[in-house]
C-alpha positions in Angstrom: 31.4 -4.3 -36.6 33.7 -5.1 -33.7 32.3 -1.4 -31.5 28.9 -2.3 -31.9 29.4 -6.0 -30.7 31.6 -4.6 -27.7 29.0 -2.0 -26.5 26.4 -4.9 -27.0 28.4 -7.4 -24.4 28.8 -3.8 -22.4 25.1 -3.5 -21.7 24.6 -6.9 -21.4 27.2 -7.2 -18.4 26.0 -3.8 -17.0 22.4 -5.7 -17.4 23.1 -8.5 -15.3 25.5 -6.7 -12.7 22.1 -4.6 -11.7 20.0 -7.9 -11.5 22.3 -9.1 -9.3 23.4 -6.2 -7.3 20.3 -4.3 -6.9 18.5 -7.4 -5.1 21.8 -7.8 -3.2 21.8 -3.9 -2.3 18.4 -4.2 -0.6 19.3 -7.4 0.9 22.6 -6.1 2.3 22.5 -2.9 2.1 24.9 0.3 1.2 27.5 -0.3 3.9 28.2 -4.0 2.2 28.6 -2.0 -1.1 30.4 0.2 -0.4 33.0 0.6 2.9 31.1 1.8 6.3 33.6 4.8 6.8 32.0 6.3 3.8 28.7 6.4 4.1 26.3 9.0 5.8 22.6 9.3 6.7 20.6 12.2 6.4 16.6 13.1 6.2 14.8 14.8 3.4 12.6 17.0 5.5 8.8 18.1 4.5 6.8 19.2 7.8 6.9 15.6 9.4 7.0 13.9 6.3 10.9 12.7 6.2 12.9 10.5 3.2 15.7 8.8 4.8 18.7 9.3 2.3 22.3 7.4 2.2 25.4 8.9 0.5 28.6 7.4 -0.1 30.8 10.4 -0.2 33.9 8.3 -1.6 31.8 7.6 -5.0 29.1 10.2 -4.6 26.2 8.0 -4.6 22.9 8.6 -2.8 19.7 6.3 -2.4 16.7 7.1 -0.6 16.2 4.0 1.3 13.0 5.3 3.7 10.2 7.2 2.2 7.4 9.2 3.6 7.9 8.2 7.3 6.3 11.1 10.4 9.5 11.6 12.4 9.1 13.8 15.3 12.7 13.3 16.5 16.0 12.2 15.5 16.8 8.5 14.6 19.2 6.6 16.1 20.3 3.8 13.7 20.3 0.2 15.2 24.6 -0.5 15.7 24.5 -3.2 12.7 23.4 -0.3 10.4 20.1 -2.2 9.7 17.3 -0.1 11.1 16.3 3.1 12.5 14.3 3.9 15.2 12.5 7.5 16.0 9.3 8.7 17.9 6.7 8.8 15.6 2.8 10.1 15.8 0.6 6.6 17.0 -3.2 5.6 16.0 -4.0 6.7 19.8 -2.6 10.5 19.1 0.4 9.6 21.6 4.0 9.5 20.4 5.5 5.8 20.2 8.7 4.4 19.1 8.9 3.0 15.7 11.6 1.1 14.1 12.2 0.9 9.9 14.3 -1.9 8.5 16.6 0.6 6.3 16.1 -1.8 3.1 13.0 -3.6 3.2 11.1 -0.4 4.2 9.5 -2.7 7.3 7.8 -0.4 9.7 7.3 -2.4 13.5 5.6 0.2 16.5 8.1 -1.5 19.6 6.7 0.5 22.0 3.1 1.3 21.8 2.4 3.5 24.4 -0.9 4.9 25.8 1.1 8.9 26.5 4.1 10.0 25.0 7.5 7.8 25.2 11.0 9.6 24.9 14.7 8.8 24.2 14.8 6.0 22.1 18.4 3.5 23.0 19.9 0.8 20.9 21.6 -2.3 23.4 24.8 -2.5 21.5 23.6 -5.8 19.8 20.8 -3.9 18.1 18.5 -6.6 19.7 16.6 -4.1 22.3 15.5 -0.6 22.7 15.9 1.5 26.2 13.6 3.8 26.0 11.3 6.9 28.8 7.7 7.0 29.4 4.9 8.0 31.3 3.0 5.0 31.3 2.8 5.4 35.3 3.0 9.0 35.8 6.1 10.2 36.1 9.1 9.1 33.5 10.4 5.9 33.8 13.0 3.6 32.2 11.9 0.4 30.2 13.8 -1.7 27.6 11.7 -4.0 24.7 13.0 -6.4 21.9 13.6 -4.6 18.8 10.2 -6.5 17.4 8.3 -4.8 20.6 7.9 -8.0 22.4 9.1 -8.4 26.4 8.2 -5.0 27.5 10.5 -4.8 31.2 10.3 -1.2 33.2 13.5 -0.1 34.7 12.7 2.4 37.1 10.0 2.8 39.7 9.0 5.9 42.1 7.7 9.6 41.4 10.8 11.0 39.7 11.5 11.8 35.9 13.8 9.5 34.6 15.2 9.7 31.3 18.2 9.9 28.3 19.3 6.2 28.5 22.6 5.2 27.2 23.5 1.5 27.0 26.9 0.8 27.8 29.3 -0.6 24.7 29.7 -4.0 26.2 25.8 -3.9 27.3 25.5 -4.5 30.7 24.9 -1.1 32.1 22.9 1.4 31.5 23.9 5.1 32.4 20.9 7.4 32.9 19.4 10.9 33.9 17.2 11.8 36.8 15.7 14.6 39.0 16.2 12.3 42.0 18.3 14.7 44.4 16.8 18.0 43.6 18.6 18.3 40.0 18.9 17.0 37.4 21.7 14.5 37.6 24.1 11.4 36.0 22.9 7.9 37.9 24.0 4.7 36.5 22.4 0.9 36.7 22.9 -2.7 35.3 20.8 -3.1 32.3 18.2 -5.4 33.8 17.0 -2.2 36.3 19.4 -3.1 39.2 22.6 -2.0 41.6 20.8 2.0 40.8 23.4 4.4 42.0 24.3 8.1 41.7 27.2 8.7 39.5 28.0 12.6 40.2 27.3 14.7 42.4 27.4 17.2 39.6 24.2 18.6 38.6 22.3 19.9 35.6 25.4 17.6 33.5 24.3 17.0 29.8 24.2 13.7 28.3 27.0 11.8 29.0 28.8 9.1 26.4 30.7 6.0 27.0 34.1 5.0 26.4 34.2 2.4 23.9 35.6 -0.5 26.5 32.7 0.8 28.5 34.9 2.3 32.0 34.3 5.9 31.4 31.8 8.8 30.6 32.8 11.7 28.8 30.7 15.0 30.0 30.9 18.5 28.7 29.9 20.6 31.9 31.0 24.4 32.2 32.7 24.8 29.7 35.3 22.0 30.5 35.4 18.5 29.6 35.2 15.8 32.1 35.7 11.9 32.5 34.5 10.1 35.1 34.8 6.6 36.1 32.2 4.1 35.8 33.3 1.9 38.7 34.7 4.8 41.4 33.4 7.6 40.5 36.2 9.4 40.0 36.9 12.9 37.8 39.4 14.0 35.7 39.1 17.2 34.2 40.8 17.3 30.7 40.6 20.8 29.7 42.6 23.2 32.1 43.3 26.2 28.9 41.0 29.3 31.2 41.1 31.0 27.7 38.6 28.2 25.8 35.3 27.9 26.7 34.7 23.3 25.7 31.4 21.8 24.8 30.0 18.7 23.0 32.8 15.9 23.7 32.9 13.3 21.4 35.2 9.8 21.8 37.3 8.6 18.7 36.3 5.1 17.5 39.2 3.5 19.2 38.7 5.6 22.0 42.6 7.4 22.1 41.1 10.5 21.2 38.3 13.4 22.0 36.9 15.7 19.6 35.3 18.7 21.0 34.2 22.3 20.1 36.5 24.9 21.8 35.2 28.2 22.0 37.6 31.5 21.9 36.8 35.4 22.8 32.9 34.0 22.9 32.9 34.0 18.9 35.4 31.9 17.5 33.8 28.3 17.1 36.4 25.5 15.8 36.9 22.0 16.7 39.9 21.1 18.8 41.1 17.3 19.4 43.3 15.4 22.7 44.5 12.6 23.7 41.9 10.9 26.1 44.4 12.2 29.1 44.1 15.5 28.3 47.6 15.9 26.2 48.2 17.0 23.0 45.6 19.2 22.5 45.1 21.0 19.0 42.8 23.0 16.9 41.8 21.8 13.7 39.7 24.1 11.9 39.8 28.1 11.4 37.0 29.4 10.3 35.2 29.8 13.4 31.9 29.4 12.8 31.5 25.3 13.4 28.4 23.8 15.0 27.8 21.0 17.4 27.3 17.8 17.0 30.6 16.3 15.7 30.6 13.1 14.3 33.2 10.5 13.9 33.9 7.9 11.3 33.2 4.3 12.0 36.8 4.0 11.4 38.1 7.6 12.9 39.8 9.1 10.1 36.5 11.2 9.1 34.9 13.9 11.4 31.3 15.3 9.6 29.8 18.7 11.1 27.8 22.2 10.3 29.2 25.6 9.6 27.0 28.2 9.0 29.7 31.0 7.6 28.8 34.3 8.0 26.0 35.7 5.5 24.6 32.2 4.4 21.5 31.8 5.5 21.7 28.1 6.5 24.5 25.6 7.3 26.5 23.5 5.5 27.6 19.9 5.7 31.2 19.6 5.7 33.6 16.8 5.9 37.1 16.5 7.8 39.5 13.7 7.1 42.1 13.2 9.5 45.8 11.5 9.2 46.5 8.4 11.2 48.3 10.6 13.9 45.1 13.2 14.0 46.0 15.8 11.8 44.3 17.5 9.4 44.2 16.3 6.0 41.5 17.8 4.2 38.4 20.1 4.7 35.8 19.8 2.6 32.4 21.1 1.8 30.1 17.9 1.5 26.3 19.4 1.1 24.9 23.0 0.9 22.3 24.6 2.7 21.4 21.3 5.2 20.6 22.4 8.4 19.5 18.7 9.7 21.0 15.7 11.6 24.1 14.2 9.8 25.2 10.9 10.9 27.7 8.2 9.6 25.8 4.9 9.3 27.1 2.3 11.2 
């Protein structure tokens, strides 16, 4: 009976490709499965409770790979896609910063705070975490290993400082601060030194890096800015009077910005330039698209929210983009998600 002895040898080669993948899954993970660009995180919420899910959109395949963790903020995965680290309740009814190996489900407390910590950073070689707290009164800046050991405080003196960004190549760290009356952009080396005001700009959201680390990309005012990391020097990139621009994000290779442009006060779409400025292009229509925009690893993906008119929640959708930065496709990925989507690294 030739069928029977074939879907015999089927299951037992199906058999041993789980024995050997599954252990190798948790050992390496979904992103040596499977291709980086196509894989997304995104929580299972219940109060505080959260499962941490991964789906590969290419072969629509999700795996809960965190269970049951109390995440009171966002996490920000470690950049070699390994770990996650998010505030989290501690023993001492503070909030501390936890990190949870993605795959072996290892839960470390790196900060351990006596108050409440803030901002959670990854150094770009996922070996420390830059991170705000009030261990002294007013915020300050610290950095620890990723395992909590070597606890170093950045900042000193009676002002709030907080939102750290490390720097691509790691040796700065760009910062916010109510030094100056208002809230603004200040930049330092990552050990705590050469402190120094960046803009004279104030009240400027978060800013992000450039991926060779020489400029920060703001949205302020409805324009987007750059500004240099060494002189301090601005370029505005959006000069259209008619579109309102928010939440800049770099491409991956750092030749491109994707940003939400915002027409007559109702039309929401994301528009995309050149990193001078040039070129610039909408690419969706349906005007109801919500911030944050997130790239790809590998740039030819942008995931974000729409909530269309009438639905009662947002939607997860998925734009893949030509090598030039056209539109290829627009997609609907997940229904009625209305939490943090992001592309693990």
């Amino acid at each position: 009976m030739p069928l029977l002895r074939f879907s015999g040898l089927m299951r037992l080669v199906l058999a041993i490709w789980l024995l050997v993948m599954t252990p190798l899954a948790l050992t390496l993970g979904i992103s040596q499965l499977f291709p980086a660009r196509d894989v997304i995180s995104m929580p299972i919420v219940r109060a505080h409770q959260v499962d941490f899910a991964l789906m590969d959109i290419s072969h629509q395949f999700t795996r809960t790979v965190v269970h049951n963790v109390e995440m009171l903020s966002a996490p920000q995965w470690s950049p070699d896609g390994t770990r996650i680290a998010y505030l989290g309740r501690s023993p001492r009814a503070g909030v501390d910063i936890f990190v949870t190996h993605v795959y072996t489900g290892t839960v470390t407390n790196v900060s351990d705070s006596p108050g409440i910590d803030y901002d959670p950073a990854w150094s770009p070689d996922s070996n420390q975490i830059a991170f705000a707290t009030r261990d002294f009164g007013s915020l300050d800046i610290f950095r620890v290993n990723a395992d909590g050991s070597d606890r170093q405080r950045l900042t000193h003196g009676p002002d709030e400082d907080f939102d750290p960004i490390w720097s691509p190549d790691g040796r700065q760290i760009v910062f916010r601060s109510d030094r100056n009356r208002g809230v603004h952009i200040f930049l330092m080396d990552a050990d705590g030194g050469n402190q120094r005001l960046l803009s004279d700009r104030v009240n400027l959201k978060l800013p992000q890096w450039s991926p060779d680390s020489t400029q920060l990309l703001i949205g302020h005012d409805h324009d987007v800015f750059l500004i240099n990391a060494s002189t301090n020097d601005e370029l505005c990139l959006t000069l259209d009077n008619t579109l309102l621009a928010s939440d800049p994000v770099w491409s991956p290779d750092g030749r491109q910005i994707a940003y939400i442009g915002v027409r007559n006060h109702t039309q929401h779409d994301i528009y995309i330039m050149n990193v001078d400025g040039s070129n610039n292009r909408r690419l969706t229509t349906s005007g109801d698209v919500n911030a944050p925009l997130n790239w790809s690893p590998d740039g030819s993906h942008l995931v974000f929210q729409r909530h269309p008119m009438g639905e009662r929640s947002e939607h997860v959708y998925i734009l893949s983009l030509t090598a030039d930065g056209q539109t290829h496709s627009n997609e609907l990925l997940v229904r009625n998600f209305d939490q943090w989507v992001m592309w693990q690294p």
